[in-house]
N, C-alpha and C positions, 0 to 999 in steps of 0.2 A: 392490591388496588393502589395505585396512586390517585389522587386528590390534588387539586388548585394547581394548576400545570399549565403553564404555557409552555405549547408546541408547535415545531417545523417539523411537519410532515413527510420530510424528504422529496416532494416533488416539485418542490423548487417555486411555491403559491408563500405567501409571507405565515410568519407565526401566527395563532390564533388561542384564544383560551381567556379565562381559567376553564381548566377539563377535569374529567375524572377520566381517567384511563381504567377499564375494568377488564383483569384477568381471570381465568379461567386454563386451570393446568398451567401450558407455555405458550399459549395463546391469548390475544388480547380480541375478550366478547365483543368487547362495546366501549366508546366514547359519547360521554355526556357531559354535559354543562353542570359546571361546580355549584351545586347550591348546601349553605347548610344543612344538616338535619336531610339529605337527599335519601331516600328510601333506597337506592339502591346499592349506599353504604351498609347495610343492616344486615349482618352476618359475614362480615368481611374478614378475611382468618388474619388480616395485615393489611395494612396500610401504608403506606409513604407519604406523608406532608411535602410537596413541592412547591408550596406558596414562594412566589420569587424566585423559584427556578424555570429554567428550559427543560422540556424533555424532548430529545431526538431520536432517530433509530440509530441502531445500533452501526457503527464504523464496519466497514468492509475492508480489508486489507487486499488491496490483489494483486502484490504483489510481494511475498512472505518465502522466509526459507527456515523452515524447521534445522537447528543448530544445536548437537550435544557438542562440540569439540570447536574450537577456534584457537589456531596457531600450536597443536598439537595440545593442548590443554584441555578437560571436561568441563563441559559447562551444562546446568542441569536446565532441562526443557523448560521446567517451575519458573524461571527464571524470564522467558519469553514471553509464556503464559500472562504472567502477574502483570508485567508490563502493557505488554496487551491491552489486558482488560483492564488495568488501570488507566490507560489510555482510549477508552469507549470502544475497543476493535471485538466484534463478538461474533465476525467471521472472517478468516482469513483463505487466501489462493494461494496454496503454497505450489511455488514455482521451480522446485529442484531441489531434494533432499536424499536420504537413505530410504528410497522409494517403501522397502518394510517394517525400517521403524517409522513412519510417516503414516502407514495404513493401520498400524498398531494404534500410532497415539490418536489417529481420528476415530477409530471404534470406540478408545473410553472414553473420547470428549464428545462423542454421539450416546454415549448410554450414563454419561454425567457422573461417571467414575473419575475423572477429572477436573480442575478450576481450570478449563480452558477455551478458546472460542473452538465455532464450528469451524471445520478441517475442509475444503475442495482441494484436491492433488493433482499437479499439474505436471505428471513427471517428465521429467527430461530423455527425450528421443533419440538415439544415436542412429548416425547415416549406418551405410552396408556399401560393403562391394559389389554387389548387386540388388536385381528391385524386388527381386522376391526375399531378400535377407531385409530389403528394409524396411517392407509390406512386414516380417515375420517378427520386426522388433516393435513394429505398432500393436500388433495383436497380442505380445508378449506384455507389453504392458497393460493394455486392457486387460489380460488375466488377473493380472497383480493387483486391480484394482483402480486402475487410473479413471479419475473424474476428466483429463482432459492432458495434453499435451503441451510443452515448454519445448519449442525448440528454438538453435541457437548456432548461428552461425553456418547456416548450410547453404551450399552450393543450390540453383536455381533446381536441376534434375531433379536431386534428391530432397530436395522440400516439396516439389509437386506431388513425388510420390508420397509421400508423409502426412502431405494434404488430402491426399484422394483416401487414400487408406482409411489415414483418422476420419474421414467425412460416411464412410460406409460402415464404420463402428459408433459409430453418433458421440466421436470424442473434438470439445473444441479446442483450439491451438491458439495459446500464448507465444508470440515470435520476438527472441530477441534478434534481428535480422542479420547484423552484422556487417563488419566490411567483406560483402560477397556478391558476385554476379546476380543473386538474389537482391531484389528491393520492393519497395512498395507496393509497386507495378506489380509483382506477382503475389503478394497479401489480398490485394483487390482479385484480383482471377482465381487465388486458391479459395476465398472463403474464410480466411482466418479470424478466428473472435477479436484479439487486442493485440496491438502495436505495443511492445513494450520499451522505455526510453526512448529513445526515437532514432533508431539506427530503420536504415532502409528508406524515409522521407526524401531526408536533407538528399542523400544520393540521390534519387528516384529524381530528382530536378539538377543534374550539374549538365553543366556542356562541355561533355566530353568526363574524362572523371576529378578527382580532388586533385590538387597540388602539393603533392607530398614532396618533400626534398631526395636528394638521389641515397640518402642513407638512412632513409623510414625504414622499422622493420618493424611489421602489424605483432608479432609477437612481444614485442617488447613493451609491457607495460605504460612506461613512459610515454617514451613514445607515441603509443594507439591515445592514450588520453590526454597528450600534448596536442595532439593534431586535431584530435574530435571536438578540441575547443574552438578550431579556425574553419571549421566545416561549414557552418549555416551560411560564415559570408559570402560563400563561393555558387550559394543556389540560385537560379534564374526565376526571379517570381515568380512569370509566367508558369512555365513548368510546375513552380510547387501547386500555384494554383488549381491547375490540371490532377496533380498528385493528390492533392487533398480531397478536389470533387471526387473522384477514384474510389478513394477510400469509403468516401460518405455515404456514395450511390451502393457498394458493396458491404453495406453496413461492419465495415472493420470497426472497432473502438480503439483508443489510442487510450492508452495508460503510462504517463507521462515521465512519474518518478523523478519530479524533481529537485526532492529535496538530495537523491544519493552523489548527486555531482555537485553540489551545493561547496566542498572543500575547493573544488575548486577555481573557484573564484573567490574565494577569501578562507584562505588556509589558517587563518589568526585564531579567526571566528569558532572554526571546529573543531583546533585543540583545545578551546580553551570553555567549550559549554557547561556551564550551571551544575548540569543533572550529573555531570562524569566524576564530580566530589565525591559521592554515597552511591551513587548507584552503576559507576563502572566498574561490569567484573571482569576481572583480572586477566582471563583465558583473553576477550574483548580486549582491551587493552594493549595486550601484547601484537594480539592480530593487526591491529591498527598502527603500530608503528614502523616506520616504511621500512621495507623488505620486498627483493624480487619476487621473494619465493610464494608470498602472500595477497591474492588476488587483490585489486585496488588499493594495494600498500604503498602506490607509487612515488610519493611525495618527495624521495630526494633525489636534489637538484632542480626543486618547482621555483619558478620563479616570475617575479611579477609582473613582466609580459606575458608572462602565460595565463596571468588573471586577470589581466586587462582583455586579451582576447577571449576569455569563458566568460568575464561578464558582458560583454558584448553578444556571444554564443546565445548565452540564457534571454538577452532581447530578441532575439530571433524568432529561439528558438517558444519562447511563449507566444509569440504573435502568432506562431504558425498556430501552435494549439486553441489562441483563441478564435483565428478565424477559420477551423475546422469545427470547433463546434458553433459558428457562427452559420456555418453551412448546414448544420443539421446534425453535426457526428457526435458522437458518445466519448464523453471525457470518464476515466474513472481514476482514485486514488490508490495508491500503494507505495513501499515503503522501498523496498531491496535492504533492510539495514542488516547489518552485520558486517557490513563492508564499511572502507573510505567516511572513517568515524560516525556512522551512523548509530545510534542504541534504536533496539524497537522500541515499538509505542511511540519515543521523542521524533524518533523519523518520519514516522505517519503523521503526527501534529503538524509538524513544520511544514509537509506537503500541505497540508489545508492551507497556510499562510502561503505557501508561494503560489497557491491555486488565486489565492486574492491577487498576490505580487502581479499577476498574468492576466490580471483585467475581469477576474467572474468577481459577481456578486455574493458576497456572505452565504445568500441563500443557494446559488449557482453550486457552491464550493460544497455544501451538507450535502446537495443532489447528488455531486460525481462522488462523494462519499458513502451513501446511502441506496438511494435508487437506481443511476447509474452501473454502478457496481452490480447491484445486484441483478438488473438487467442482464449484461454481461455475462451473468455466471447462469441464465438460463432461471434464475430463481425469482423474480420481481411479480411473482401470484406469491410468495412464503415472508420473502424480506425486504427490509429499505426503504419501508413505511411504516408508519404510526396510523392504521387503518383497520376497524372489525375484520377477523379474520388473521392476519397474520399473526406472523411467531412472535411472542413476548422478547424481541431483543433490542433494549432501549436502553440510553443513558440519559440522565440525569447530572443537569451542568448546576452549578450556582453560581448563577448569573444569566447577563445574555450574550450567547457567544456571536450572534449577530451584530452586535456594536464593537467587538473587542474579541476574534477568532484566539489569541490569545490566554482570555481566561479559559480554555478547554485545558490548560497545562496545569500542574498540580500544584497547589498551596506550598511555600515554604522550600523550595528548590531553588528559585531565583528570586532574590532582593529587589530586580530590577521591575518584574513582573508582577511582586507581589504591591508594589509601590503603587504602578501603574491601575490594577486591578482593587487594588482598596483592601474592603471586608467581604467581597468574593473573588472568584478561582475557583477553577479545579473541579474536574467532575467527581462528583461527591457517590452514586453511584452506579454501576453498570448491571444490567440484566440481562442476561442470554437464557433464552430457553426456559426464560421465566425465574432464575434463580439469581438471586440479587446479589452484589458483590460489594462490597465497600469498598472506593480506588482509594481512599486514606491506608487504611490498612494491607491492602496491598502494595503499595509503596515502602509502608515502613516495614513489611516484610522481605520486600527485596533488598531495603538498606543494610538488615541482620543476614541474608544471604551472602550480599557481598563483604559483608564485613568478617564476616567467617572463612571466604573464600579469600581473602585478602590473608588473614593472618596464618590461615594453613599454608598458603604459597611460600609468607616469611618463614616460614620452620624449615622447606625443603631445601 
């Protein structure tokens, strides 16, 4: 049971309380009004005191990549996990991994053989030579287990078929769209659940296509993310307009992910974060230092017109998202970290911050975190409220993260934060599934993780 609690219910109505939040197994029975001495404390196996805290629903991640290995190094799952849930995330959408250790690790984080959030698997679809080979690799992965579909970069043909397919096996499709004859225009006709980053939009509205120079080459790292910073300028309002109702009326959701581009427009900023002292491991670290060979390692020869134009990009490119769901569409949060110095959990905080950065309200921002999300994932009867009947998966801030989104980051990581934030900070603890987690102690667990992993690296 928690006690004295004020809560944001995830649906986007202002905080309310003091509550009593009353559970039952990994369900929460009943919410009532804090009175001393309340009779329906009275045989309570446990308790939590949250006087002066917030309690919210639990963070939705959705956009997650299950990660042992970065830049050929072992990095242990534990590792994601703790961060995670030390960071309130107590479901994630994993969006492309080792499709079998993936259906492994959500079986023991569904029978609580694991400290980790709930698992939805969005595995990654590969085209075919033909439609009955590409019909044969959608049904291949629904054996496997797949909660839904992650595709990326596919030519228009074969994403319909992908789409038609996955829509007759009742799997939904996360798109990252890519630069392809594929755009927007056919997310809205296919049926697709979420827009991931926002490839396929900006396109979906140019006159005629981008202005690439005569020695672009879409494989080149560089390159593709030198250019994709000069995109938004190039859209015809009108059009996006058009693009966006599209979208709205075809209920796609747009999952924004913007804190993974975030380097760059200020490359200073991301080498140099707080949290990467204690808690960046090693395998991470390396992957992050620029290398061709290293997905979003792209960073050398970045330069500061090229950040002048992403920060420009990112005005754009948030206007569009606000007045998409100004239209009516469904924003939700996620992270992509492991890439382009992102750490989980930190990457998923900061998208809250850049959700504000982008014009929503504190409360707006918990909604595309919470209810939104879980909307999205087909689950918004189980998750993404603080409401009798749903799953016990809440966290517990000290403080209000509605005044200062902010204090949701942990105590004692950042001087600059902790200044700002006073004698609160940091969610103190998280609950999935009804089983309570302390984010203090998970924190200073991953610090002796990485500090382990650090000094074994020294000896090699």
């Amino acid at each position: 049971m928690i006690i004295n609690a004020i809560i944001v219910d995830g649906s986007g109505t202002p905080a309310e309380g003091p509550v009593d939040i009353i559970i039952k197994q990994n369900r929460i029975d009943r919410i009532a009004r804090a009175r001393e001495n309340a009779k329906h404390r009275e045989g309570a196996d446990a308790i939590l005191d949250a006087s002066g805290k917030y309690v919210l629903p639990g963070f939705i991640n959705m956009h997650a990549h299950l990660q042992d290995e970065r830049a050929g190094l072992p990095i242990p799952y534990d590792y994601q996990y703790k961060l995670w849930l030390g960071s309130g995330i107590t479901a994630i959408r994993d969006v492309g991994s080792d499709p079998d250790k993936a259906v492994a690790e959500r079986r023991k984080s569904a029978k609580g053989q694991i400290a980790a959030p709930r698992m939805w698997l969005y595995m990654w679809v590969r085209g075919g030579n033909t439609e009955d080979e590409i019909r044969e690799n959608v049904r291949m992965l629904k054996k496997k287990g797949a909660d839904g579909l992650k595709c990326h970069q596919m030519d228009r043909r074969t994403y319909m078929i992908v789409a038609d397919e996955a829509e007759k096996l009742g799997l939904k499709i996360a798109h990252h769209v890519g630069v392809e004859d594929a755009t927007a225009w056919d997310d809205a006709k296919a049926g697709t659940s979420s827009i991931e980053h926002w490839y396929g939009v900006p396109d979906a509205a140019l006159d005629g296509v981008q202005n690439f120079p005569p020695d672009f080459n879409y494989s080149n790292e560089l390159h593709r993310c030198r250019y994709a910073g000069r995109l938004w300028r190039e859209v015809n309002p009108k059009k996006l307009n058009d693009v966006l109702k599209a979208l709205v009326k075809a209920g796609v959701a747009w999952d924004p992910t913007f804190s993974i581009y975030e380097a760059s427009r200020d490359l200073q900023w991301a080498l140099t974060q707080p949290w990467f002292k204690d808690l960046l491991h090693p395998a991470l670290e390396k992957f992050f230092t620029p290398n061709p060979e290293s997905h979003g390692s792209f960073f050398f020869g970045w330069t500061h017109t090229d950040e002048v134009f992403w920060k420009e990009n990112y005005r754009i490119w948030m206007e569009a998202v606000k007045k998409f769901a100004d239209m009516g569409g469904v924003v939700t949060t996620g992270e992509d970290a492991g890439f382009i110095y992102k750490m989980y959990g930190f990457g998923y905080l900061r998208e809250l911050e850049l959700h504000e950065e982008a014009g929503f309200h504190p409360l707006e921002v918990i909604q595309h975190a919470t209810g939104n999300s879980a909307k999205v994932l087909g689950m918004d009867h189980d998750l993404g409220r603080i409401q009798a009947g749903y799953l016990a998966d809440l966290i517990v801030v000290n403080g209000n993260p509605l005044a200062n989104l902010r204090i949701l980051y942990p105590k004692g990581i950042d001087p600059v934060m902790d200044l700002q934030n006073g004698d609160k900070g940091g969610i103190e603890w998280t609950i999935k599934d009804g089983i309570t987690y302390h984010a203090p102690t998970l924190f200073a667990e991953v610090k002796e993780l990485v500090r382990q992993a650090r000094m074994q690296q020294a000896t090699n």
